[in-house]
DRENLUM-539767 format. One record per residue: x, y, z of N, C-alpha, C in turn; residue in one letter. Coordinates in Angstrom, 3 decimals. Example, Ala and Ser with C-alpha at 12.3 -4.5 7.8 and 13.67 -1.06 7.14 Angstrom:
DRENLUM-539767
PT        n_x        n_y        n_z       ca_x       ca_y       ca_z        c_x        c_y        c_z   r
PT     13.190     -5.690      7.800     12.300     -4.500      7.800     13.200     -3.300      7.800   A
PT     12.850     -2.250      7.080     13.670     -1.060      7.140     12.900      0.030      7.870   S
***
This chain:
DRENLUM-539767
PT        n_x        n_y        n_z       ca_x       ca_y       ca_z        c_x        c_y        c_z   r
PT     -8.667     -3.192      8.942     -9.422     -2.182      8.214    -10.837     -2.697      7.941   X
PT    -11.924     -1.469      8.084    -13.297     -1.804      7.712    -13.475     -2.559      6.596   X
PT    -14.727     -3.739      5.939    -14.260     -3.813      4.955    -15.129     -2.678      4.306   X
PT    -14.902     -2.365      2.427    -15.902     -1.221      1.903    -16.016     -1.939      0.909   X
PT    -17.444     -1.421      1.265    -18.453     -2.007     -0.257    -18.348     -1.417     -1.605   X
PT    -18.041     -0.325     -1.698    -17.812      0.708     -3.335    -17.264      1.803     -2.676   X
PT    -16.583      1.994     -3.592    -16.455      4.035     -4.069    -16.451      4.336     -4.984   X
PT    -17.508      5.298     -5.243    -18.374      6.332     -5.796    -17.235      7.549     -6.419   X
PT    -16.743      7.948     -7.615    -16.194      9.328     -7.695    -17.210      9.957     -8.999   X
PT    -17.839     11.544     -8.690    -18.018     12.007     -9.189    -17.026     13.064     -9.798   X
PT    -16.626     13.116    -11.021    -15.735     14.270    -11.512    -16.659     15.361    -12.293   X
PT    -16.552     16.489    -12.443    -17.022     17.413    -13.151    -15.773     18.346    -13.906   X
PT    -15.845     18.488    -15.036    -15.380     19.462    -15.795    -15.715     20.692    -15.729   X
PT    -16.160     21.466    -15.256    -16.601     22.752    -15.174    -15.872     24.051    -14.487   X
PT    -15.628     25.043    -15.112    -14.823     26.297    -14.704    -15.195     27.534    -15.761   X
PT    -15.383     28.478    -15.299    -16.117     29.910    -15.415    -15.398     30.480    -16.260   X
PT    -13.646     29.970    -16.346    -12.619     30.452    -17.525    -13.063     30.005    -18.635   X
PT    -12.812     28.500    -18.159    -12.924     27.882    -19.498    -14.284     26.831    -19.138   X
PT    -15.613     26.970    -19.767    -16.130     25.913    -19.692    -16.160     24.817    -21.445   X
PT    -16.171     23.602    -20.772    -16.382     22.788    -21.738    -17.535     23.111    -23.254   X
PT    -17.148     22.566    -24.085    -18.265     22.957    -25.406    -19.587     22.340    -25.250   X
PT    -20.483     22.218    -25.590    -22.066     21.412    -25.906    -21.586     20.063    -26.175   X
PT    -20.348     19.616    -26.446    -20.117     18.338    -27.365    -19.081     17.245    -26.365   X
PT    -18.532     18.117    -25.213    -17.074     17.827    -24.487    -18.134     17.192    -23.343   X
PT    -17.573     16.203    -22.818    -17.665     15.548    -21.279    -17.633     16.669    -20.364   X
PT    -18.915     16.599    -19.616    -18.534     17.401    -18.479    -18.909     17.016    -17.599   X
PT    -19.435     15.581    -17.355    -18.830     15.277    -16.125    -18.577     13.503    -15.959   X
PT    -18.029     13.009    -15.386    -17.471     11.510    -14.873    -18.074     10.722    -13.680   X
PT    -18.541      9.793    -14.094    -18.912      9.038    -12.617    -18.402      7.404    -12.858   X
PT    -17.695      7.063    -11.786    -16.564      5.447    -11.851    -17.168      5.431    -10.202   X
PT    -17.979      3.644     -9.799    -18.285      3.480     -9.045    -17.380      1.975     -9.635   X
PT    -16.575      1.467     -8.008    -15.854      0.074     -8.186    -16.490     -0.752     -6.934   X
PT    -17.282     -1.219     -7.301    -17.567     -2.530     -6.288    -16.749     -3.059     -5.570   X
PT    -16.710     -3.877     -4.552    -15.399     -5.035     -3.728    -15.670     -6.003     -4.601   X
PT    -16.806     -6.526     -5.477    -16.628     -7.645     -5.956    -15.872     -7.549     -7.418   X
PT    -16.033     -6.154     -7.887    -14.884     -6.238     -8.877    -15.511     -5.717    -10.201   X
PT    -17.261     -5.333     -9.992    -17.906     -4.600    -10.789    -17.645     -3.141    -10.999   X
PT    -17.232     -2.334    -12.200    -16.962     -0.691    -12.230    -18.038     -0.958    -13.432   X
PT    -18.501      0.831    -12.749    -19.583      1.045    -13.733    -19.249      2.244    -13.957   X
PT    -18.968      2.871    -14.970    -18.529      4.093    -15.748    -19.740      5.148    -16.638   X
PT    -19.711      6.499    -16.564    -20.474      7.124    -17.040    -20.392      8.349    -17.768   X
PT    -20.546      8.869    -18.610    -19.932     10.331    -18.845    -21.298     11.082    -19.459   X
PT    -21.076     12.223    -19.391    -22.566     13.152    -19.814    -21.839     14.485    -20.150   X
PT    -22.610     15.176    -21.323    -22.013     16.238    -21.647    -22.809     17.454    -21.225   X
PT    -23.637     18.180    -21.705    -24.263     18.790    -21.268    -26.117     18.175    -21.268   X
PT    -26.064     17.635    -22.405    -27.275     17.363    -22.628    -27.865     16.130    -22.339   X
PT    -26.786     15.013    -22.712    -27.267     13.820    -22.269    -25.768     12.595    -22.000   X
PT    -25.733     11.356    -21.745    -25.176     10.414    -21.471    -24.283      9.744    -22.639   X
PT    -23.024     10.350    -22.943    -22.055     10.342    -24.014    -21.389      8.743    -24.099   X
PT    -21.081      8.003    -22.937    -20.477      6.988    -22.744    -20.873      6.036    -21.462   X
PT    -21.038      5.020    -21.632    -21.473      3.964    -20.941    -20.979      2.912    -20.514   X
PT    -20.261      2.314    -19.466    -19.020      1.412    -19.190    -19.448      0.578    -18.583   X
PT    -20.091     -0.883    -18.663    -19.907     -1.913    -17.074    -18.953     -3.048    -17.647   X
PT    -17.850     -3.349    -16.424    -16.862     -4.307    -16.716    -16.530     -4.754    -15.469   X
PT    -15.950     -6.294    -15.429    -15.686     -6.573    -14.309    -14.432     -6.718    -14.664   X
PT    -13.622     -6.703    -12.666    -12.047     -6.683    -12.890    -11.958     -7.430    -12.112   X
PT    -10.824     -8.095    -11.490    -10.891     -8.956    -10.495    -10.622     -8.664     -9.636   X
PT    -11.436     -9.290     -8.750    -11.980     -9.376     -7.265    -10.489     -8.828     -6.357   X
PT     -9.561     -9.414     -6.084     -8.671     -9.058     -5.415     -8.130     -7.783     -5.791   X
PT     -8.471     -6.955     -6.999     -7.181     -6.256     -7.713     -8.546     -4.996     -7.244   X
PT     -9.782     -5.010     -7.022    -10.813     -4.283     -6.823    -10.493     -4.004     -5.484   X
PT    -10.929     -5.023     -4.645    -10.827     -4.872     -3.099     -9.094     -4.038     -2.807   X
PT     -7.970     -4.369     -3.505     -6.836     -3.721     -3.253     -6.970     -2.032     -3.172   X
PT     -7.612     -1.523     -4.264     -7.288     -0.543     -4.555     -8.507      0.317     -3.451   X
PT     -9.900     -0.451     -3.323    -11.006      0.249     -2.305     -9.777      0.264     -1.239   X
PT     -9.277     -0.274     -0.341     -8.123     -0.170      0.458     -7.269      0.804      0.289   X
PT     -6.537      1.335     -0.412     -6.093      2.293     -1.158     -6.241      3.271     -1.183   X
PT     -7.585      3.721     -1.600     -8.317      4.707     -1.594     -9.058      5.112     -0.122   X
PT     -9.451      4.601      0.138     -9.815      4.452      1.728     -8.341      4.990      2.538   X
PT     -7.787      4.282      2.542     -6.484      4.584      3.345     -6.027      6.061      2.697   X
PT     -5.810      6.301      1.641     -5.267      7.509      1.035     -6.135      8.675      1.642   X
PT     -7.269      8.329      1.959     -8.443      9.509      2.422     -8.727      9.593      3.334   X
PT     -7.883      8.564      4.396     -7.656      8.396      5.921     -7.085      9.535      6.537   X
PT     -5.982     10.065      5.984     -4.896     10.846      6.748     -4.944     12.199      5.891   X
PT     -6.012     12.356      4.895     -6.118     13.628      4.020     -7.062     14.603      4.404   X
PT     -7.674     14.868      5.274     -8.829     15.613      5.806     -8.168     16.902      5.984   X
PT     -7.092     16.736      6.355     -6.047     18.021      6.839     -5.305     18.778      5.686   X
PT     -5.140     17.780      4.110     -4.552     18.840      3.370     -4.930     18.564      1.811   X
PT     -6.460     18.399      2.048     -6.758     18.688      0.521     -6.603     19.951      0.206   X
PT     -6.252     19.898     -1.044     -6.178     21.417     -1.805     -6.936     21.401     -2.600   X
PT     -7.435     22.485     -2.380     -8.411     23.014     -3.131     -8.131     24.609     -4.454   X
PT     -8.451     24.409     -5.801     -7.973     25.706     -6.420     -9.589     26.070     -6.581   X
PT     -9.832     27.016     -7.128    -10.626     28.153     -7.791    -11.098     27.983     -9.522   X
PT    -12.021     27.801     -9.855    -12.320     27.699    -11.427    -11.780     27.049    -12.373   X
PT    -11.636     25.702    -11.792    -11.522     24.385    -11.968    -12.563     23.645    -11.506   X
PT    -12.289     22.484    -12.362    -13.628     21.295    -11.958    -13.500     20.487    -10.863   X
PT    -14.447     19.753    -10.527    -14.445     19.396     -8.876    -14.863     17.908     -8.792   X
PT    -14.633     17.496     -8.264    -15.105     15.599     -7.654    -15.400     15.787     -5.997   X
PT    -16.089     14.882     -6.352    -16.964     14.119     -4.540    -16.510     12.644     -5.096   X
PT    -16.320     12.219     -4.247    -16.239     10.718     -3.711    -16.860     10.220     -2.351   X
PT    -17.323      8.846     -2.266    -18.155      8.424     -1.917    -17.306      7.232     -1.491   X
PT    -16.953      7.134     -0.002    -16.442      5.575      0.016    -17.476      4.823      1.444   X
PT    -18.325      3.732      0.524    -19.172      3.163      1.437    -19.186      1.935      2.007   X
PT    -18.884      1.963      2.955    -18.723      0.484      4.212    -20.660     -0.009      4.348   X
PT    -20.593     -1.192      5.174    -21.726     -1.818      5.396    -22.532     -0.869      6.206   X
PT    -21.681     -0.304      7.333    -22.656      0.967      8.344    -22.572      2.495      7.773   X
PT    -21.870      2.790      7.334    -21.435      4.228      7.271    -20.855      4.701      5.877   X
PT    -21.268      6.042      5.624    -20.405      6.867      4.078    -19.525      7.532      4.275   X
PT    -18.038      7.381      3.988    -17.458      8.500      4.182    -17.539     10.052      2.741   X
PT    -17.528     10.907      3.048    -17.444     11.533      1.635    -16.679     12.899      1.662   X
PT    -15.970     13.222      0.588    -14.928     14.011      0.620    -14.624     14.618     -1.013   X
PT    -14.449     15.743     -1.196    -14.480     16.924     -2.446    -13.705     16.831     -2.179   X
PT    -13.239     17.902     -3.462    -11.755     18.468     -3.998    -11.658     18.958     -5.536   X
PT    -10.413     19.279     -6.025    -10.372     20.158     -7.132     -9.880     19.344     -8.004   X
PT    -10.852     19.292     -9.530     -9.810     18.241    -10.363     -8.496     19.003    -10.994   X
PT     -7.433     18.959    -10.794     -6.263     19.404    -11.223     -4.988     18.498    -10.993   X
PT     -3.869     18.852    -11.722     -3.217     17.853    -11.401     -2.385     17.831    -10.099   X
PT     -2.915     17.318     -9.318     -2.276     17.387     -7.334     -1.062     16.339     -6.927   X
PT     -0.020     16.617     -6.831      0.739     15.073     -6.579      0.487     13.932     -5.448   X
PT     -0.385     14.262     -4.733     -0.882     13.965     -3.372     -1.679     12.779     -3.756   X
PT     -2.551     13.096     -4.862     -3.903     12.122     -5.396     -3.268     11.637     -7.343   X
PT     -1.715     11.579     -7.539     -1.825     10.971     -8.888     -1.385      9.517     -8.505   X
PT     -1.046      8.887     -8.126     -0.465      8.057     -7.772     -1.950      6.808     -7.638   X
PT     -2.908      7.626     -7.039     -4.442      6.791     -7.108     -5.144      7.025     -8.013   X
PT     -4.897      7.961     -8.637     -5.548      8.576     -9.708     -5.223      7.503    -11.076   X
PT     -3.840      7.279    -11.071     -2.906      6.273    -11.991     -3.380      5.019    -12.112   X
PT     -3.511      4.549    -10.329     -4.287      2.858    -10.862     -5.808      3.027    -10.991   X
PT     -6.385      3.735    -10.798     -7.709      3.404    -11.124     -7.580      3.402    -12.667   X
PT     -6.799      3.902    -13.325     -6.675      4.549    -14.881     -6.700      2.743    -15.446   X
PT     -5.401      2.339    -14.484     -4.645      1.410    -15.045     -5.519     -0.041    -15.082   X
PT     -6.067      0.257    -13.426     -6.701     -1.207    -13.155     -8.060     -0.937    -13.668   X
PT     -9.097     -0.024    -14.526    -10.263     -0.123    -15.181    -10.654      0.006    -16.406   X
PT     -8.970      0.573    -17.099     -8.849      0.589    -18.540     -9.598      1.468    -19.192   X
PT    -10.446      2.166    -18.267    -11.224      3.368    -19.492    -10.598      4.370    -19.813   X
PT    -10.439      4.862    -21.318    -10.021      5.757    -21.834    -10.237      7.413    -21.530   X
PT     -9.483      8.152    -21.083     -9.320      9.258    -20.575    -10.172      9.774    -19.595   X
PT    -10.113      8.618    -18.471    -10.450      9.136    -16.983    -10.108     10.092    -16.460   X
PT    -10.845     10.815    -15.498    -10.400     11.976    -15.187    -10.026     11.863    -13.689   X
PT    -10.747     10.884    -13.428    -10.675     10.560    -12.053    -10.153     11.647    -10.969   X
PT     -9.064     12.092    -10.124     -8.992     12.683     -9.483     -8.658     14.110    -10.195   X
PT     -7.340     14.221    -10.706     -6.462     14.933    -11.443     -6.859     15.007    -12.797   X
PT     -7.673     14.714    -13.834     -8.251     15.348    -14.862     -6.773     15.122    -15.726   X
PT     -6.291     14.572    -15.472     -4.653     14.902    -16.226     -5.060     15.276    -17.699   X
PT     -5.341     14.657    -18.052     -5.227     14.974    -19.581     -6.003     15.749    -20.269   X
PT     -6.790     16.591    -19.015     -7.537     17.611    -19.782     -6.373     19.255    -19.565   X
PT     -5.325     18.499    -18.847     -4.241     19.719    -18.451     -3.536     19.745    -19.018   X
PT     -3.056     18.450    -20.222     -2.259     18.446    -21.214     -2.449     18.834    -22.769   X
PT     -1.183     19.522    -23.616     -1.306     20.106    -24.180     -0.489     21.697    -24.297   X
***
């Protein structure tokens, strides 16, 4: 496998039913280095709510870019996509080339499983990362 330098996920909260308040996150950005740097971001409407840089280790980083990469290998054919729900781009970047790929944040069984360790292996509090989970709970 190539090796990859980061991936990039942008999440957004946003839907025409329900949009978020003036005060709520609306949108997410988690970029994980290979060397093991994540840099975390959140913004609400107006400005930059939360601010994250932490390092994780090196092997447990590079595992999961693998992971993710591979998970987005064989998915071109069946992302799902819903309607008035919030949305993510991801960004997975090698030394030559970007791959990049959307989708719907909801909860998908296809993408919780990656959705889970990024949660697990970066420790920030109510990631939304792929599946938004916990903005579906309740």
């Amino acid at each position: 496998m190539q090796r990859i330098n980061k991936v990039n996920l942008n999440s957004e909260n946003f839907s025409f039913f329900s949009p978020p308040k003036p005060e709520e996150e609306l949108s997410q950005k988690i970029t994980i280095f290979n060397s093991g740097r994540v840099v975390f971001s959140a913004e609400n409407s107006t400005r930059e709510v939360r601010h994250i840089e932490k390092q994780i280790d090196v092997n447990t980083a590079r595992t999961v870019l693998g992971m993710v990469a591979e998970k987005f290998q064989q998915s071109h054919n069946w992302m799902d996509f819903a309607t008035d729900v919030g949305s993510w781009q991801l960004t997975i970047s090698y030394p030559d080339k970007q791959n990049e790929f959307t989708g719907s944040v909801f909860p998908n069984p296809r993408l919780h499983d990656i959705s889970d360790i990024i949660r697990k292996i970066t420790a920030i509090p109510d990631l939304w990362v792929f599946d938004g989970i916990q903005l579906y709970q309740n």
